[in-house]
C-alpha positions as CSV (number, residue, x, y, z in Angstrom):
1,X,8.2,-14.0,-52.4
2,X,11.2,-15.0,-54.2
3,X,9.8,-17.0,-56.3
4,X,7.5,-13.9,-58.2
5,X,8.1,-10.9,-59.8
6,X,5.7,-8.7,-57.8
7,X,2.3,-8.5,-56.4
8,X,-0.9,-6.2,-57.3
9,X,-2.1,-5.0,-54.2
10,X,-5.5,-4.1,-55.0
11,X,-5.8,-0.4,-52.6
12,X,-9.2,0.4,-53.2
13,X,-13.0,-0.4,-52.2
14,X,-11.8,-0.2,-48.6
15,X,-15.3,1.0,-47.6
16,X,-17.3,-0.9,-50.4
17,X,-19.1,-3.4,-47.8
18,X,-19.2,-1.7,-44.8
19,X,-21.3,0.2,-42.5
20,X,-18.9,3.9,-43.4
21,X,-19.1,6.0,-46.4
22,X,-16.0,7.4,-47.2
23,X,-13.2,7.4,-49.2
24,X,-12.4,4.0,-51.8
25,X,-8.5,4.7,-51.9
26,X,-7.7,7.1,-48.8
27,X,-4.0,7.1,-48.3
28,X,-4.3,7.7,-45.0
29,X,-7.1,7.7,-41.9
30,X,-10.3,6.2,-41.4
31,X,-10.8,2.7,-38.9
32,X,-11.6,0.1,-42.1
33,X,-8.2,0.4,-43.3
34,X,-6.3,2.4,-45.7
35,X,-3.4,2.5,-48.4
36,X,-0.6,3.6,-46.0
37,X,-1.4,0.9,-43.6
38,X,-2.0,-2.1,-46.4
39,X,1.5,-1.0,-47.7
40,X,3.5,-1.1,-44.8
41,X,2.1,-4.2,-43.5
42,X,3.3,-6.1,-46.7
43,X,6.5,-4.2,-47.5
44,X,7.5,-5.0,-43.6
45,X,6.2,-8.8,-43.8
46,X,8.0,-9.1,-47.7
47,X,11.0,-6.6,-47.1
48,X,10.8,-6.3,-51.2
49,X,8.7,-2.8,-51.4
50,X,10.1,-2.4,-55.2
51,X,8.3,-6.4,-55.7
52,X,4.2,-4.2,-54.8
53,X,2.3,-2.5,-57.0
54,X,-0.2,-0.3,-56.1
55,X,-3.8,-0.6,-57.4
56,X,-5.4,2.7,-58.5
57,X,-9.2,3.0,-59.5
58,X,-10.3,4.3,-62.6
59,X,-13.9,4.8,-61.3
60,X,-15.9,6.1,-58.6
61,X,-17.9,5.0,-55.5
62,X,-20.9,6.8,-54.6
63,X,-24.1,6.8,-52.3
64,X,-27.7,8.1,-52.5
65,X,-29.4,9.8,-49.2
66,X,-26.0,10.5,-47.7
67,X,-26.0,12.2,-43.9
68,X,-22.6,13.5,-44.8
69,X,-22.1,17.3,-43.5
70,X,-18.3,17.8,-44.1
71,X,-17.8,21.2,-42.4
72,X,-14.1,21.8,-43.7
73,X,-11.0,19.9,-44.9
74,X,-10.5,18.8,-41.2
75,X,-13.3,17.2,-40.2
76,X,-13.5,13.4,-40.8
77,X,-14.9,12.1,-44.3
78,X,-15.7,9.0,-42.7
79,X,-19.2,8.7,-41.3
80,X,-21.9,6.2,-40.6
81,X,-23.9,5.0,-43.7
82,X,-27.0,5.3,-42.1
83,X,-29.9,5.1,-44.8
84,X,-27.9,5.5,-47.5
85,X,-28.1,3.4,-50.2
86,X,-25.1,2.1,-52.1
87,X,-22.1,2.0,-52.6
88,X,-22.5,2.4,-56.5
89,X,-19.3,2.6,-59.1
90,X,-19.6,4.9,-61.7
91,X,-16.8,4.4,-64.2
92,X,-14.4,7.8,-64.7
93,X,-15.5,8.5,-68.3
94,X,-19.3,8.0,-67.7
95,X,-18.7,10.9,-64.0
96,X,-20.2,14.0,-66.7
97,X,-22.7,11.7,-68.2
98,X,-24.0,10.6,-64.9
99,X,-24.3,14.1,-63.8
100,X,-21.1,14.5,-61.5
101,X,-19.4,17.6,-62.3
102,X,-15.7,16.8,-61.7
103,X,-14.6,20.7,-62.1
104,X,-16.6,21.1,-58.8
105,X,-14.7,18.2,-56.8
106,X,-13.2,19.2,-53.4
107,X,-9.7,17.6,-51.9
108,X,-9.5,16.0,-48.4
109,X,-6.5,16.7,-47.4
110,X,-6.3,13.8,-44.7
111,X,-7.0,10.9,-46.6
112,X,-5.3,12.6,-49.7
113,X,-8.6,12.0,-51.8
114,X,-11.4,13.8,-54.5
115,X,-14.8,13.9,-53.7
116,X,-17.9,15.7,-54.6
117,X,-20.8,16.1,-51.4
118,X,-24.0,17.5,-53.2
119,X,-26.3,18.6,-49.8
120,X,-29.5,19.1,-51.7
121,X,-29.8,15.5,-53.1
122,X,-27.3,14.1,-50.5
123,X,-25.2,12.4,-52.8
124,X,-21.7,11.6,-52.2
125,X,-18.9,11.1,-54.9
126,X,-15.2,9.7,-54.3
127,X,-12.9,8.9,-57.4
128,X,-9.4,9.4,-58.5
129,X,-8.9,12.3,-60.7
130,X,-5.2,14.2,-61.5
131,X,-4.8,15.4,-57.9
132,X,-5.0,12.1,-55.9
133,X,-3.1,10.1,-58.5
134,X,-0.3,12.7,-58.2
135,X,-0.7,12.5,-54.5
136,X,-0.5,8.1,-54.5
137,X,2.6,8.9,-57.1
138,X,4.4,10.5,-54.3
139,X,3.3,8.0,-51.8
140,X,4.9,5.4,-54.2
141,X,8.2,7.5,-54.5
142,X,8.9,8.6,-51.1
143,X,8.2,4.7,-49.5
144,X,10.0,3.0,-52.8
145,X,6.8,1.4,-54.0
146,X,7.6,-0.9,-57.1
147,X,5.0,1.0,-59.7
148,X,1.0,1.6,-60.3
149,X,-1.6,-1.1,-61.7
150,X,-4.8,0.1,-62.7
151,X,-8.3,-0.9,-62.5
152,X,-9.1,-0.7,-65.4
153,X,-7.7,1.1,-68.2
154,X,-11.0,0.9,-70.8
155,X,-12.9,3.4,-67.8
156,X,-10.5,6.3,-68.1
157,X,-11.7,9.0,-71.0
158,X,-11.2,10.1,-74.9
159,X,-8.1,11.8,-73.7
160,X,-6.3,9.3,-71.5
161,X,-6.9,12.1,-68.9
162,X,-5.7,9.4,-65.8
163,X,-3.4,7.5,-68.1
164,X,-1.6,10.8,-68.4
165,X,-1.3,11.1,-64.8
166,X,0.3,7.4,-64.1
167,X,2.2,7.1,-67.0
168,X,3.9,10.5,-66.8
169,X,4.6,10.2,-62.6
170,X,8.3,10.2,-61.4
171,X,7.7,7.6,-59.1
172,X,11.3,6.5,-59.1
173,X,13.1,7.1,-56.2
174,X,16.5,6.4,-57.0
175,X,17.1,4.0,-54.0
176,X,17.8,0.9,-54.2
177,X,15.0,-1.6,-54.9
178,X,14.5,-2.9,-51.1
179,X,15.1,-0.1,-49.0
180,X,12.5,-0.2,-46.7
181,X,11.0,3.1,-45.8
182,X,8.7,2.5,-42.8
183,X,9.3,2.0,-39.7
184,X,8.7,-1.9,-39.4
């Protein structure tokens, strides 16, 4: 550790070969791991939190023939893959293209991530879009997180819609550099 600048911790695709469908970047929840565990585990092993980056996806994971019926905000978004084929990415500026209608994505408030669940053709969408960046932003601030990469720059849109997100967050928190905020 002290002999680098930082690390990329790529926080992301937890659930990319698994047996779950769920979220590809929760922040919190789910048994195949998540951002809040990944982070604390390093930041209490390196004691350097302001030395790890985050990873942040500019695409999306999704599945065909989903058994996914997500009652509310409450219930678990994790759930067995069953015969559902995939996972699949789907970069963010092909979503429209591809048919995903980001306007109609809903928030999961427990894993703090976007998703779109379409019942009739059982297809199940999770991505980053302005919400859940602003939400790993302030996961970043309030545990003194060194900064943001991102994976990768060429899939966000025209208008730099995710760009804008990351590269406008005050994830600063004013501490100094290796406080550690968790409880190690």
């Amino acid at each position: 550790v002290k002999h680098i600048d930082f690390f990329d911790v790529l926080t992301y695709d937890y659930y990319f070969n698994g047996n779950q469908i769920g979220p590809h970047s929760p922040i919190h929840g789910g048994n195949r791991g998540n951002i809040d565990e990944t982070m604390k585990y390093l930041v209490c092993k390196t004691r350097q939190p302001s030395k790890l980056n985050m990873a942040v996806p500019f695409y999306g994971t999704f599945w065909r023939n989903a058994t996914f019926p997500l009652e509310d905000d409450s219930d678990d978004i994790w759930k067995p893959m069953g015969s559902a084929k995939g996972p699949f990415a789907v970069r963010w500026n092909e979503l429209d293209r591809n048919g995903w209608e980001k306007e109609n994505a809903k928030f999961h408030e427990k894993s703090k991530t976007s998703y779109i669940w379409l019942p009739e053709t059982k297809h199940f969408l999770t991505f980053e879009n302005e919400r859940s960046l602003k939400e790993k932003a302030k996961y970043i601030k309030n545990h003194n997180i060194g900064g943001f990469l991102i994976w990768a720059i060429d899939q966000d849109d025209e208008e730099n819609t995710l760009l804008n997100v990351v590269s406008s967050a005050d994830i600063c928190s004013g501490k100094d550099k290796d406080i550690v905020e968790y409880l190690c």
